[in-house]
C-alpha positions as CSV (number, residue, x, y, z in Angstrom):
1,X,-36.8,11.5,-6.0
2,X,-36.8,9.0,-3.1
3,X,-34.5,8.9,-0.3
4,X,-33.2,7.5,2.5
5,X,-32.1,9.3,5.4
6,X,-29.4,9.5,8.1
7,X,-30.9,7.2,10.5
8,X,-31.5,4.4,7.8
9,X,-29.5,1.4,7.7
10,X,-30.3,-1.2,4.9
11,X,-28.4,-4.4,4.0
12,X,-29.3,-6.0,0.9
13,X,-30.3,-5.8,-2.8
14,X,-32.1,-2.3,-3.1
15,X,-33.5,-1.5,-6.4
16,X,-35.7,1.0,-8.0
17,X,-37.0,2.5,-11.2
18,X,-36.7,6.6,-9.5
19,X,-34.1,8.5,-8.7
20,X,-32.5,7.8,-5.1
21,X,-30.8,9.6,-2.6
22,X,-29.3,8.1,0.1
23,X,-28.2,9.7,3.4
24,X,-28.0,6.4,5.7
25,X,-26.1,3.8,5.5
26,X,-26.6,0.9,2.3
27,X,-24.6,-2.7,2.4
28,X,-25.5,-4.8,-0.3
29,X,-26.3,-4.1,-3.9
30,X,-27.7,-1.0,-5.6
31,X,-29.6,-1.6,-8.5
32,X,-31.0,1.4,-10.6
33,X,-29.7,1.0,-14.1
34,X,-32.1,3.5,-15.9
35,X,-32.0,6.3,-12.7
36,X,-29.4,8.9,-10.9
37,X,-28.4,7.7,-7.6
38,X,-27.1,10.5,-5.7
39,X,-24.6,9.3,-2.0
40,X,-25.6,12.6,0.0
41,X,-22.8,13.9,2.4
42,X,-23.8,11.4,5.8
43,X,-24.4,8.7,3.2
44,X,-22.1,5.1,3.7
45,X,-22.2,2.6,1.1
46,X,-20.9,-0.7,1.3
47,X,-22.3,-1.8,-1.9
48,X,-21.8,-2.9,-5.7
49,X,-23.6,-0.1,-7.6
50,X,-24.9,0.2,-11.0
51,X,-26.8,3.3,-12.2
52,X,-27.3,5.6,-14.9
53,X,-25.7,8.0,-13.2
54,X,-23.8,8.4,-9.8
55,X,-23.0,11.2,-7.9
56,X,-20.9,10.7,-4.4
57,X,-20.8,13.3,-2.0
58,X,-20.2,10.7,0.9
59,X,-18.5,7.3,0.8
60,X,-18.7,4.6,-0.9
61,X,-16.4,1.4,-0.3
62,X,-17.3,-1.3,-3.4
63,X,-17.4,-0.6,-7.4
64,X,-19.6,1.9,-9.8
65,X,-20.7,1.3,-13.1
66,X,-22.8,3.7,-15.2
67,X,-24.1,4.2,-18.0
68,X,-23.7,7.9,-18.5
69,X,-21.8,9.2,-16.0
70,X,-20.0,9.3,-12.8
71,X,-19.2,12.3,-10.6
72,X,-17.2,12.5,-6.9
73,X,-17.5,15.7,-5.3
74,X,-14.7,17.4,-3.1
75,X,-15.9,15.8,-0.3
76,X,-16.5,12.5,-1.6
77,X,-14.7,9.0,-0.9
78,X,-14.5,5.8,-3.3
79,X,-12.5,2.8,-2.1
80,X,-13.3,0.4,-5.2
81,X,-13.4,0.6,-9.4
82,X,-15.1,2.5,-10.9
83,X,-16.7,2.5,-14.7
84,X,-18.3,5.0,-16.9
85,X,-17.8,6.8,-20.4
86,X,-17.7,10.2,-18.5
87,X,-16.3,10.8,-14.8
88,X,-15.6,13.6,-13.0
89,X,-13.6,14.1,-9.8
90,X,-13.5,17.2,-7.6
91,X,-10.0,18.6,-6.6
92,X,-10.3,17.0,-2.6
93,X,-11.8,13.8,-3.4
94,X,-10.5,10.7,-2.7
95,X,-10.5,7.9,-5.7
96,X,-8.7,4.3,-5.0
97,X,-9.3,1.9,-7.7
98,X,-8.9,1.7,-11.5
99,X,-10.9,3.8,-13.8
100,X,-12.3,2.5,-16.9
101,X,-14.1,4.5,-19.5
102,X,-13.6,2.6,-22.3
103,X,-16.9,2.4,-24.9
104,X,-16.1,-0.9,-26.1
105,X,-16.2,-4.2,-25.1
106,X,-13.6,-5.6,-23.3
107,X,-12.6,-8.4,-25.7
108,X,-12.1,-5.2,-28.3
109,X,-9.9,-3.9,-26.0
110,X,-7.8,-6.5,-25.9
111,X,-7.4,-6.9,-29.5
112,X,-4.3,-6.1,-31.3
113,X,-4.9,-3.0,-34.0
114,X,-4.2,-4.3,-37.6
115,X,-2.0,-2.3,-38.7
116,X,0.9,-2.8,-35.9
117,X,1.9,-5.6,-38.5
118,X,2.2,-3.7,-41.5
119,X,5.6,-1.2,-40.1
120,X,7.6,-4.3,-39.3
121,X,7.0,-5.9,-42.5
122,X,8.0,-2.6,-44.0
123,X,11.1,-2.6,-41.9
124,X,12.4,-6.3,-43.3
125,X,11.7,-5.7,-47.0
126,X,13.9,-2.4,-47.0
């Protein structure tokens, strides 16, 4: 696992094919679609992230998307949206955005279910 630590500060596109930790401060965009990236507890993100899996101890101010899953511990802040199929959030934490954990697309989403014709038809022929 790499990290980087408290007295870090990094602006711009970080990517990486391992598992990250950061403890410093990130602005910019995070990029580690296939790893875990974990936001320790002196860690500052001002970032877009995308990961396989996030876990936020610290804070975080932009939006996460992952793959698998997403998890904000007690002590953890998130000022954006966030997206995953699975999210956890630990009684303390601070969420404010929108959640979506839809497994679709979002044009299948928006698509009207077939059968939410069929009752009103009913309705008119009885």
């Amino acid at each position: 696992m790499a990290m980087i630590g408290q007295s870090i500060v990094f602006k711009g596109e970080l990517a990486g094919d391992e598992d990250l930790e950061i403890d410093g401060r990130v602005e910019g965009n995070v990029n580690l679609k296939n790893h875990q990236l974990t936001v320790g507890p002196n860690g500052n993100l001002t970032a877009e992230v995308c990961a396989k899996s996030i876990v936020v101890i610290g804070q975080v101010k932009g939006n996460l998307v992952a793959t698998e899953r997403i998890e904000i511990q007690a002590t953890g802040v998130v000022e954006g949206d966030v997206k995953a199929p699975r999210l956890n959030v630990q009684e303390g934490a601070v969420l404010n955005g929108t959640i979506d954990m839809s497994s679709g697309t979002v044009s299948e989403a928006r698509q009207p279910a077939p059968a939410a014709s069929a009752p009103s038809e009913a309705r008119k022929s009885a």
